[in-house]
N, C-alpha and C positions, 0 to 999 in steps of 0.2 A: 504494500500500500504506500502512496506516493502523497506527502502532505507537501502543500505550499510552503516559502518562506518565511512567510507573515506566520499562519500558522507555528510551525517549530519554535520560533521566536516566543513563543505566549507562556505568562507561569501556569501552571498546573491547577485548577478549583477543582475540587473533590464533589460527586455526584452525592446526593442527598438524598432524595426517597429513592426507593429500591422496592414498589412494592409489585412491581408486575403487571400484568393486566388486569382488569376487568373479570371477575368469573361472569360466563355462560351457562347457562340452563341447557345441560344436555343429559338427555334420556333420565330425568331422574334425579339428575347429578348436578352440582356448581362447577364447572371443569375454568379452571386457568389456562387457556390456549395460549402456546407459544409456539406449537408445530400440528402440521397438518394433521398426524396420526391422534391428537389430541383432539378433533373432529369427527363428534358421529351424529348421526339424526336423519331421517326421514323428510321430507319439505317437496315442493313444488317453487316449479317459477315458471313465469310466463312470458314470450318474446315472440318480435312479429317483425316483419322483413323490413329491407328501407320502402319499397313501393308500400309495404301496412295492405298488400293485400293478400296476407295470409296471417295466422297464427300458431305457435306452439304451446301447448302446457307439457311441461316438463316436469317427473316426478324421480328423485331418487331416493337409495334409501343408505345412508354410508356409514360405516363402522370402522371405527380407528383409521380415517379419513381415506378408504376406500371406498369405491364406490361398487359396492354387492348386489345393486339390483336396479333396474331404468324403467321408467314407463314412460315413453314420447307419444304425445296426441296431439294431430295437426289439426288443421281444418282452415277450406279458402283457397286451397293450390294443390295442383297436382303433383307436382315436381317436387314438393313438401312432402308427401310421402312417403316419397322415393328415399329421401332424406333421411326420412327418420328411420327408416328400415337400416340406413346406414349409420347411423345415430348410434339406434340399440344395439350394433353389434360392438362399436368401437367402446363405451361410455362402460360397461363393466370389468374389475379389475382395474381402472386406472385410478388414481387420486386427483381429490378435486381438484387442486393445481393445477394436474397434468390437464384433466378434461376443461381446466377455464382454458387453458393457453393449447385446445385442440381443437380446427377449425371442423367441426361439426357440419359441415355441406352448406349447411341452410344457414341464412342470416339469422332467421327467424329462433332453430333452435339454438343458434351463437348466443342468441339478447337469452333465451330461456336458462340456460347455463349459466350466463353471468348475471342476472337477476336472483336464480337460483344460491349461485354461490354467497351472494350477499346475502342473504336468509340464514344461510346455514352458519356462516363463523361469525356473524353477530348473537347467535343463539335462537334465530326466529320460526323453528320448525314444527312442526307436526308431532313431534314424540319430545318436543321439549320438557315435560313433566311424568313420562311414560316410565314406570321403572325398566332399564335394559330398553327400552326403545321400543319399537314395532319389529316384528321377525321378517325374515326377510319372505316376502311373501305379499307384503303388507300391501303393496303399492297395486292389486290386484283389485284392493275393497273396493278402488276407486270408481270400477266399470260396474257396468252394468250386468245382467243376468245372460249369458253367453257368453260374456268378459264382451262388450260393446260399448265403444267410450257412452257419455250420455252427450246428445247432443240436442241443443235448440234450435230449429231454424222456420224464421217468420218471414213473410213478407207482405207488406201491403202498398199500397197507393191512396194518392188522396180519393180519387174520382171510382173506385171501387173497394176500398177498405182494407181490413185484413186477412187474409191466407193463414194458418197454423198448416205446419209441415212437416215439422217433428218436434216432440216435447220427447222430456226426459223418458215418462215411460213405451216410446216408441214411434213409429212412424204411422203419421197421422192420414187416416183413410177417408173420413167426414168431417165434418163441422156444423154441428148443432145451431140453429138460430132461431131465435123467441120469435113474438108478433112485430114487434120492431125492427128485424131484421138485424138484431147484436146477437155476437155470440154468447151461446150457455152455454155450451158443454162442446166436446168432440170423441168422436172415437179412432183407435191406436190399435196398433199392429204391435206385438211386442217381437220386433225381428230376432235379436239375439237369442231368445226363448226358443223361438220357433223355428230358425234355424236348428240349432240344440234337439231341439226334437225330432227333429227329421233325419240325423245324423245319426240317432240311438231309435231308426228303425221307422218311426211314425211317419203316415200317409204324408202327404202334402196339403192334402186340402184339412183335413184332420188335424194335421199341428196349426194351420192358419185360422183357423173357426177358435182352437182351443185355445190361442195366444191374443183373440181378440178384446182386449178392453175400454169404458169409457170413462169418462170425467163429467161432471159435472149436472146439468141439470137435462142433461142428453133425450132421458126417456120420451121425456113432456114439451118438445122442441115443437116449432111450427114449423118449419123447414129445417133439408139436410144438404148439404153440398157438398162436392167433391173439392177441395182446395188445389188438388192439381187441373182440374177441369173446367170448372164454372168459375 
């Protein structure tokens, strides 16, 4: 190590507190991080390309600042998917370091990574009071029934209102509407289910009848519309 002139030149002042960092709440624990392996926790974080027209949620789950386990869900771009297929393979077994300073394909899951990583060594995660954490596994609760991310997707206009297209519990087949012509209720396809059932042997039309359900005040609607059609 190379010190300036000026520097060398200077008397000596003795350093005074010494108390280290900060403790973090991790799994349970007060942990004083001062190295990576010193990081563990379970978290999410979210990141989305420079056009913003896509996005990533990003879930890991890391133990003694490995990362043991990834869950990448896109949504918005095709070529994001692609992405994260590349994601999940590179992102377990490395450390979060390595995975902040590893160009990850996508912008999108780049931002979800380094939003991520701020989460986690500040102490801001998901298994922060968890004794021992979440096991590794954990990052599965997140999906839905078939393991299907959940996803929401609306659309509407001024001059004809709004579409429901998928809610959380599945893809949306109808849309219930009062005397007024607002919505009350809609009925859902629960795809991952029903997928699922059909791979462990059941008909097609039999697991789609049997995965059908509704929401709301559906029964008693004055009209039904197809939101992909009408």
């Amino acid at each position: 190590m190379h010190y300036s002139k000026k520097v060398e030149d200077m008397c000596i002042v003795a350093k005074g507190p010494k108390h280290g960092p900060a403790p973090i709440p991790e799994e349970g624990k007060w942990v004083k991080a001062t190295e990576i392996k010193d990081i563990s926790g379970m978290t999410h974080g979210v990141g989305w390309c420079a056009p913003q027209q896509g996005t990533c949620k990003l879930t890991l789950n890391v133990k003694e600042g490995i990362i043991e386990e990834a869950l990448v869900e896109t949504i918005g771009c095709s070529g994001m998917t692609h992405s994260a297929a590349m994601a999940a393979e590179i992102l377990p077994g490395k450390t979060i370091l390595e995975a902040l300073n590893t160009d990850l394909v996508c912008d999108a899951i780049n931002v979800a990574m380094r939003e991520l990583f701020l989460q986690i060594v500040y102490g801001r995660t998901q298994s922060a009071f968890s004794d021992d954490g979440l096991e590794i596994g954990g990052g599965l609760d997140d999906l839905g029934k078939g393991l299907r991310s959940q996803v929401g997707t609306m659309y509407s206009t001024k001059v004809k209102g709004v579409r429901y297209l998928e809610m959380a519990e599945g893809y949306v087949t109808k849309i219930a509407l009062d005397e007024n012509n607002e919505v009350c209720g809609y009925q859902f396809v629960r795809l991952g289910k029903m997928l699922e059932d059909i791979r462990h042997g059941m008909q097609p039309n039999d697991a789609y009848e049997k995965n059908i359900g509704q929401y709301g005040r559906f029964d008693n609607a004055a009209k039904y519309i197809d939101p992909r059609e009408e």
